[in-house]
C-alpha positions as CSV (number, residue, x, y, z in Angstrom):
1,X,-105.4,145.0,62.0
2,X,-108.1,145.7,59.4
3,X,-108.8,143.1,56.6
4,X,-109.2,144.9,53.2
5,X,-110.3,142.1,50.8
6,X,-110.6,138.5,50.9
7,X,-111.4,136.9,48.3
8,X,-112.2,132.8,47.2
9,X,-110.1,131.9,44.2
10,X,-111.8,128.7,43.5
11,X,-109.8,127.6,40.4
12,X,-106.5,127.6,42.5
13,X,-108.4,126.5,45.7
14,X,-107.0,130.0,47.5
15,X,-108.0,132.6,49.5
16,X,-106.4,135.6,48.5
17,X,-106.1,138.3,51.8
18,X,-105.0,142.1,51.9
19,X,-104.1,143.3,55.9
20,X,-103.4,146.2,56.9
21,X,-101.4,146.2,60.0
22,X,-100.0,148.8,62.2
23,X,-96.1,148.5,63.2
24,X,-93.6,150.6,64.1
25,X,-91.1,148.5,62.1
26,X,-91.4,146.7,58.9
27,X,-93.0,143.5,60.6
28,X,-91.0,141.0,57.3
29,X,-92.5,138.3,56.3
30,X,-92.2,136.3,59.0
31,X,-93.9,138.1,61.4
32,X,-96.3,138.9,58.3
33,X,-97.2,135.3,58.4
34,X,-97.9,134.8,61.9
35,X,-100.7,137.8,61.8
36,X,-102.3,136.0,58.5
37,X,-101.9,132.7,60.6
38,X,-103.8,134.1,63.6
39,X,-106.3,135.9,61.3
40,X,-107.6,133.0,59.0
41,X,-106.9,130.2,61.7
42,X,-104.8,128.2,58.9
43,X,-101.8,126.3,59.4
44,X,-98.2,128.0,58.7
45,X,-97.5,125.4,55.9
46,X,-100.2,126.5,53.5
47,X,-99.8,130.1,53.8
48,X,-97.7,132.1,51.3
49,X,-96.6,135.6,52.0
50,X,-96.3,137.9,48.7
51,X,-96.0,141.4,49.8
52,X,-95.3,143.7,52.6
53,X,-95.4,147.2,51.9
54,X,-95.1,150.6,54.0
55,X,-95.3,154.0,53.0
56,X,-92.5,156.6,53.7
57,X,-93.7,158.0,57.4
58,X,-96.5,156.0,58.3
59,X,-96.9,153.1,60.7
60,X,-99.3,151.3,58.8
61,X,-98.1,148.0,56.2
62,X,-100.3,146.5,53.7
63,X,-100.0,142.0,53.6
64,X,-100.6,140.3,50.5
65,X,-100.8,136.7,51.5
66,X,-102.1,133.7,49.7
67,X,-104.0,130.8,51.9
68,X,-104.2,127.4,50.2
69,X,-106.8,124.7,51.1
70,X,-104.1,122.4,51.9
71,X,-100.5,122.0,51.4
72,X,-100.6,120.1,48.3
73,X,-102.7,122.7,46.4
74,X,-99.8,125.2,47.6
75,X,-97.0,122.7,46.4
76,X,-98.8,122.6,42.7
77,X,-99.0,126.2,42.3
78,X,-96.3,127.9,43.7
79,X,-93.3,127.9,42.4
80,X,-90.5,126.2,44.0
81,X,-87.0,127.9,45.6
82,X,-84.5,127.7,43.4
83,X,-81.1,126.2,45.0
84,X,-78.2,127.6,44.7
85,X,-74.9,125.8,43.7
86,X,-72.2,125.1,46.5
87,X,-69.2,127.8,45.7
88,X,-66.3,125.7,44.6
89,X,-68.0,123.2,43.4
90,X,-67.8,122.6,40.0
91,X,-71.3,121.1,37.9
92,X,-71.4,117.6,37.3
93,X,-70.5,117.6,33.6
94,X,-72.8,116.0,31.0
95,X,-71.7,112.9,29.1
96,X,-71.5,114.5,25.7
97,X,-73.0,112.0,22.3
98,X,-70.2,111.7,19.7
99,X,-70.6,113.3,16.5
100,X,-72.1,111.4,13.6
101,X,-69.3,110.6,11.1
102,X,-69.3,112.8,7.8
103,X,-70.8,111.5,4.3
104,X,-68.6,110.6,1.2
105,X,-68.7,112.1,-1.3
106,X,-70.3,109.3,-3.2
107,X,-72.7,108.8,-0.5
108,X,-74.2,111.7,-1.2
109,X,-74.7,111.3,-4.6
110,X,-77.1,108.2,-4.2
């Protein structure tokens, strides 16, 4: 494990991390995290995992992770998991203003 940059980000109260790992898999995300986790002695809930990416015959992966001061820095800057609607299940419909009743004629004249 080799750390290529870490860098503050004081504006978004971050540490921004590039790790080079060797694996003889793609260690995912998840396992991605845990080796950011042990490197920067942070908690798992304020670490966010961008990128992990091999090259075509090698054993090496580069980590691009995020590590925010606390969890509420991280829950103001990332952006949050979309959910996905239930199948089936239609969308609660909208109640729906009625129109606004058409001038006269002579109304709009005046």
């Amino acid at each position: 494990m080799k750390v290529l940059t870490d860098t503050k980000n004081t504006l978004l109260k971050r540490r921004e991390i590039k790790i080079i790992v060797e694996a003889t898999g793609n260690p995912g995300f998840e396992h991605a995290k845990k080796v950011v986790v042990d490197k920067c002695k942070a908690s798992d809930d304020v670490i966010v995992v961008n990128n992990v990416k091999g090259k075509f015959g090698r054993d090496t992966f580069l980590i691009d992770a995020f590590v925010y001061d606390s969890k509420k820095d991280k829950e103001m800057i990332e952006p949050k998991p979309k959910v996905k609607k239930a199948d089936g299940v239609a969308p609660a419909a909208t109640p729906v203003a009625a129109p606004a009743p058409a001038a006269t004629p002579a109304e709009v004249k005046k």
